[in-house]
C-alpha positions in Angstrom: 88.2 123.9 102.0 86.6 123.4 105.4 88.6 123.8 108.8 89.5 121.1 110.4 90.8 120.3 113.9 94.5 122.1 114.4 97.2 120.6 112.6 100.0 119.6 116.0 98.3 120.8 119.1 100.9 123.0 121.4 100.5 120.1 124.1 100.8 117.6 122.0 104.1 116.4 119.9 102.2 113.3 117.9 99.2 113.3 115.6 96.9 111.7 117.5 95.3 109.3 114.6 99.0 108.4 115.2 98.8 107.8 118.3 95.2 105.6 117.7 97.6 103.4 115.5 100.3 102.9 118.1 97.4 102.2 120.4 96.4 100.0 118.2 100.0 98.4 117.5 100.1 97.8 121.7 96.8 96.0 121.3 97.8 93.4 118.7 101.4 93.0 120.9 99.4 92.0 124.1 95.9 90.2 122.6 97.1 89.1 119.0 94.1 87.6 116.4 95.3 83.8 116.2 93.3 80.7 115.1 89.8 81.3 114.5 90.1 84.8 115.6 92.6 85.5 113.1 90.5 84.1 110.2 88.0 86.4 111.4 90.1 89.4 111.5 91.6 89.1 107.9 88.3 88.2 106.4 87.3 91.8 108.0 90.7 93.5 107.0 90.2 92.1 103.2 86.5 93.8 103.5 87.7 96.9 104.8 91.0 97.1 102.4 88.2 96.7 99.5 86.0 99.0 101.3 88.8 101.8 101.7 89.2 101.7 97.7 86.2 101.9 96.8 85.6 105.1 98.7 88.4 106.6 96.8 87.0 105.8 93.8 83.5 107.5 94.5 85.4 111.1 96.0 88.2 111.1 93.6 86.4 113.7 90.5 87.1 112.7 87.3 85.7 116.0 85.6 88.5 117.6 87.9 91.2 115.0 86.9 90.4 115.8 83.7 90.5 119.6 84.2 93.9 119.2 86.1 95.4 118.1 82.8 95.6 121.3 81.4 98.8 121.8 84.2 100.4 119.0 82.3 104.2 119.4 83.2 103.2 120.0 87.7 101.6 116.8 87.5 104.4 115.0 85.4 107.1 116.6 87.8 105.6 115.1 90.8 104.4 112.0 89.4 108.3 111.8 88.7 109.1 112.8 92.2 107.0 110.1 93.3 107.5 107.2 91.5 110.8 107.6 89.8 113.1 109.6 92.1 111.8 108.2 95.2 112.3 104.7 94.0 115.4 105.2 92.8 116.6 106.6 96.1 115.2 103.5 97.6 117.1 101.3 95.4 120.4 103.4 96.7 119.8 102.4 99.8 120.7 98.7 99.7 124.3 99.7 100.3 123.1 100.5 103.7 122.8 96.4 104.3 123.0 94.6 106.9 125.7 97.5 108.6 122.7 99.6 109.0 119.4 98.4 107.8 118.4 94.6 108.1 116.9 93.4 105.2 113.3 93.2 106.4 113.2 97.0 107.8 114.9 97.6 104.4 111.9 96.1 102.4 109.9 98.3 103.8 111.7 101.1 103.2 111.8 100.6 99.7 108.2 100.0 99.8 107.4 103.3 101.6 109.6 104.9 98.5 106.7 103.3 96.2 103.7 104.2 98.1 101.7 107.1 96.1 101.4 110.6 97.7 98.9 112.1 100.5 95.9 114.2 98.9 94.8 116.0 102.4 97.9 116.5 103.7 99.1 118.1 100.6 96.1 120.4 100.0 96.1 121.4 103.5 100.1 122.6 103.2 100.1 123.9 100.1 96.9 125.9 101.5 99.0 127.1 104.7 101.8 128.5 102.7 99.7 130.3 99.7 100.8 128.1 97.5 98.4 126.9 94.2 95.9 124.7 96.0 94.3 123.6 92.7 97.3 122.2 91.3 97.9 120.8 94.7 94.7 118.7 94.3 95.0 117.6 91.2 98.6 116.4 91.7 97.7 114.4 94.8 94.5 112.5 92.8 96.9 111.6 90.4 99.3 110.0 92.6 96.5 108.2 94.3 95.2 107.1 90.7 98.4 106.1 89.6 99.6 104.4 92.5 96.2 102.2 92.5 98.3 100.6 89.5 102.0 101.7 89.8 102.9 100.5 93.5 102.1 97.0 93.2 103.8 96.3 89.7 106.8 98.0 91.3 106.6 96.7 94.3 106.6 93.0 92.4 109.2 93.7 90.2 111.9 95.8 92.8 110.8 93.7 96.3 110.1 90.3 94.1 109.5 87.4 96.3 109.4 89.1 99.2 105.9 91.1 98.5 105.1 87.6 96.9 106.5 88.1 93.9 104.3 88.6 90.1 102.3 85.6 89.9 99.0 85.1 88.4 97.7 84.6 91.7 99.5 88.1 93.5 97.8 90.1 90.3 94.7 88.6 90.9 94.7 89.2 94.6 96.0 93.2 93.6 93.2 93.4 91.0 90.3 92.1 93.3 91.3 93.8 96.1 92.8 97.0 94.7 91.8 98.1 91.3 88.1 96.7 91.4 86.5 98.0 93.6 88.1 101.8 93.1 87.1 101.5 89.7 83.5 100.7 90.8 83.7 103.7 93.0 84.8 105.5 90.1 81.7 104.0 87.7 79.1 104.5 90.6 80.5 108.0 91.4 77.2 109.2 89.4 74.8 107.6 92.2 77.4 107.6 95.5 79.1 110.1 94.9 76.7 113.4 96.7 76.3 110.7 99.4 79.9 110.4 100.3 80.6 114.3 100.1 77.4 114.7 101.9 78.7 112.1 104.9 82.7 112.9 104.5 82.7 113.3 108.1 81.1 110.1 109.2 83.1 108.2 106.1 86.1 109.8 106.7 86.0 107.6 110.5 84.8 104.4 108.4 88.3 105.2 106.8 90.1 105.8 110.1 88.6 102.5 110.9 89.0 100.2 108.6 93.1 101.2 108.4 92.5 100.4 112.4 91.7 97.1 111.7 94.5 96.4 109.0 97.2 97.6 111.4 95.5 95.3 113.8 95.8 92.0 112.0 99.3 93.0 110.1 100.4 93.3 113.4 98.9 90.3 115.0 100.5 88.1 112.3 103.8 89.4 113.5 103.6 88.8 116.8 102.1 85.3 115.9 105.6 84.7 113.8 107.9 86.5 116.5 109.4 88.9 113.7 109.4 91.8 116.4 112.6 89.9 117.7 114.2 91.0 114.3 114.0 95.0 114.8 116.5 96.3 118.0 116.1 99.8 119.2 119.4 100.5 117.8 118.3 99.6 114.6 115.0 101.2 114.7 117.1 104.7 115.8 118.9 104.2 112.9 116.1 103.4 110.0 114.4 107.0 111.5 118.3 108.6 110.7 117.7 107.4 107.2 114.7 108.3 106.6 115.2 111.6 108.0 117.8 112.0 105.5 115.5 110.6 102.5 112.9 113.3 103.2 115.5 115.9 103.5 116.5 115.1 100.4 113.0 114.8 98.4 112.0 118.3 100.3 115.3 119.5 98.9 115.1 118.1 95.3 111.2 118.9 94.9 112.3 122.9 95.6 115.3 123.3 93.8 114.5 121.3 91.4 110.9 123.2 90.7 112.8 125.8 90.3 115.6 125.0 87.7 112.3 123.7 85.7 110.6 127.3 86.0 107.6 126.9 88.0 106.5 130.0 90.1 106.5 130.2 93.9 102.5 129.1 93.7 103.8 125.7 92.0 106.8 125.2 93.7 105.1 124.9 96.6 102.3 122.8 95.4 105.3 120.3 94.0 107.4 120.4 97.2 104.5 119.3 99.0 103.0 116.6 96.9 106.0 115.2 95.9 108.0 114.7 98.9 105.0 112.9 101.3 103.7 109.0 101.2 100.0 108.4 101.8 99.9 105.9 105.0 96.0 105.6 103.9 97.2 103.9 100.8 100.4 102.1 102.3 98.7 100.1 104.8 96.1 98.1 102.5 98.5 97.8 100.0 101.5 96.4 102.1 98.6 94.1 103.7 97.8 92.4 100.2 101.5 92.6 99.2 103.0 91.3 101.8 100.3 89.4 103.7 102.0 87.9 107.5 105.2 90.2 106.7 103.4 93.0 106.6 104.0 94.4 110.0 107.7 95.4 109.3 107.0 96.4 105.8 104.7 99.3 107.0 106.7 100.5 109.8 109.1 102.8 107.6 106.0 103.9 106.4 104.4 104.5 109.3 107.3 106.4 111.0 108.2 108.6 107.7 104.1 109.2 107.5 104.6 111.1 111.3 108.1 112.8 110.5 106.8 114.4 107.1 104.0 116.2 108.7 105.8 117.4 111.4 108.6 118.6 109.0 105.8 119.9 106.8 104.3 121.8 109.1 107.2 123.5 110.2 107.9 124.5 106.1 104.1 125.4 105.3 104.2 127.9 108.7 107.5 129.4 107.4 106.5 129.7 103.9 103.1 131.5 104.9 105.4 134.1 106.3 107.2 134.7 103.4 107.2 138.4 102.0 103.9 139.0 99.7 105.9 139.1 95.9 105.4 139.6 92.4 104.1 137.3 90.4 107.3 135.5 88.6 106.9 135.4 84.9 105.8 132.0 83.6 107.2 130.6 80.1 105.0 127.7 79.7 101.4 128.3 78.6 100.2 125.3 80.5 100.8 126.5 83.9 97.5 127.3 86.3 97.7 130.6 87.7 98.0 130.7 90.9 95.0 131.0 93.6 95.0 134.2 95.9 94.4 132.8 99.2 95.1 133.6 103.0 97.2 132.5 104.5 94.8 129.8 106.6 95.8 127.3 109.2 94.6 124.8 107.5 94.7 121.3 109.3 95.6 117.8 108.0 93.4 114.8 107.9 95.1 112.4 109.8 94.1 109.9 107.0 96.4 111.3 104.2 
């Protein structure tokens, strides 16, 4: 894995494609896309949304998916992590309204709890605290596979009407938008595919971009409908106090829990890492189709857990890369992937993941 820029500069307390996206945030508060220029804007998000998936059809390898397999139970475990425990901890936190969440920030909470897991961020974690990098990979293509299919069908049947509910017309829109063209990314990976590893630099800002854009005109539509006089900074303090707590917890269960299971240190890692974190380059699109003019809201969780998980994370991976040099721990499955010996390497995180 190549380096990349550092992870959280010493000067600097934000990533700063986080910082491009608040920029962009202030941009659609004082010049929001309306009339015209808003027709413009979503015909160029929808492009760009479509655009986004099909690049992740033409990097993800299938001959490594299909390799991965072999680590059956890793995968299954964060898969589970990901779209079964997470949910599940999203669905808990409807007690928590209207005394502490209003019901729009809470839709997008339970959103963010459906949103599939990072791939770069993982790998680059996993990498900093010697942890099994292969498994780390495989486990964050499969999330992004799965959640090509699993987020919107759980997203229409836990948010129903509010992410426009599961009518023929919402599937059609998820298909076209979603699941088509990743899946001809994935059937022109044969032709496309050296091309996008060759150009992963100059594609990976053509990614950057085109999530620009849809932050841009989710965020125009609410300003347009005046939903930013629904959030309070009270309110916003507290949604970042619960999802604090929700990422505790996953980083919690994903460790312990690896454990009680039997995986070695290699894999524990790989799972903590995987299986605690939401991709914001998935999220975005996705809330944009799903929730269309509501989107704005709906991403912010997501937007505010994506920043507070690799700041956490960064802070785990450094510790764990400190960690005593042991002895390999005896594995009882005979599925498991033996564990990469790797540096310890300050790896950095694409900003994208």
């Amino acid at each position: 894995m190549s380096r990349r820029t550092t992870l959280l500069p010493s000067w600097l307390p934000i990533e700063p494609y986080i910082l491009a996206i608040l920029g962009t945030v202030g941009l659609a508060a004082l010049l929001p896309a309306s009339g015209g220029a808003a027709t413009v804007a979503d015909g160029a998000s929808t492009t760009a949304i479509a655009l986004l998936f099909f690049l992740y059809g033409a990097r993800l390898s299938t001959r490594e998916a299909l390799d991965g397999l072999r680590h059956w139970r890793l995968h299954v475990t964060v898969l589970a992590a990901t779209f079964v425990v997470f949910p599940l901890l999203g669905l808990a936190a409807k007690g928590l309204v209207p005394a502490v969440l209003t019901p729009p920030l809470y839709s997008g909470l339970l959103f963010l709890c459906l949103v599939p897991s990072t791939v770069q961020s993982s790998i680059a974690f996993t990498s900093m605290a010697r942890g099994n990098v292969p498994a780390a990979i495989c486990a964050g293509s499969f999330s992004s596979l799965a959640g090509v299919v699993l987020t919107p069908l759980l997203a229409a049947l836990l948010l129903g009407s509010t992410a426009g509910g599961f009518s023929a017309d919402s599937l059609t829109e998820i298909v076209l938008q979603l699941l088509v063209p990743f899946l001809a990314g994935q059937l022109l990976r044969r032709w496309v595919g050296g091309f996008v590893l060759r150009n992963k630099k100059m594609l990976g800002y053509v990614d950057r971009g085109s999530i620009l854009l849809v932050v841009y005109t989710a965020f125009s539509h609410g300003m347009v409908a005046g939903i930013w006089h629904q959030v309070t900074p009270a309110r916003l303090g507290l949604l970042i106090v619960v999802e604090a707590v929700l990422l505790a917890v996953m980083l919690s269960l994903t460790w312990f829990g690896a454990r009680r299971l039997g995986f070695d240190r290699g894999d524990r890692i790989a799972i903590q890492f995987a299986g605690s974190k939401k991709s914001l380059a998935a999220g975005l699109p996705m809330a944009s189709v799903l929730f269309g003019p509501q989107a704005a809201l709906a991403v912010l969780p997501l937007m505010l857990f994506h920043q507070m998980q690799l700041m956490v994370c960064a802070v785990i991976a450094k510790r764990r890369a400190r960690d005593p040099e042991v002895q390999p721990e005896p594995k009882p499955q005979s599925d498991s992937v033996s564990e990469p010996e790797t540096k310890p390497e300050p790896e950095a995180v694409a900003s994208r993941g």
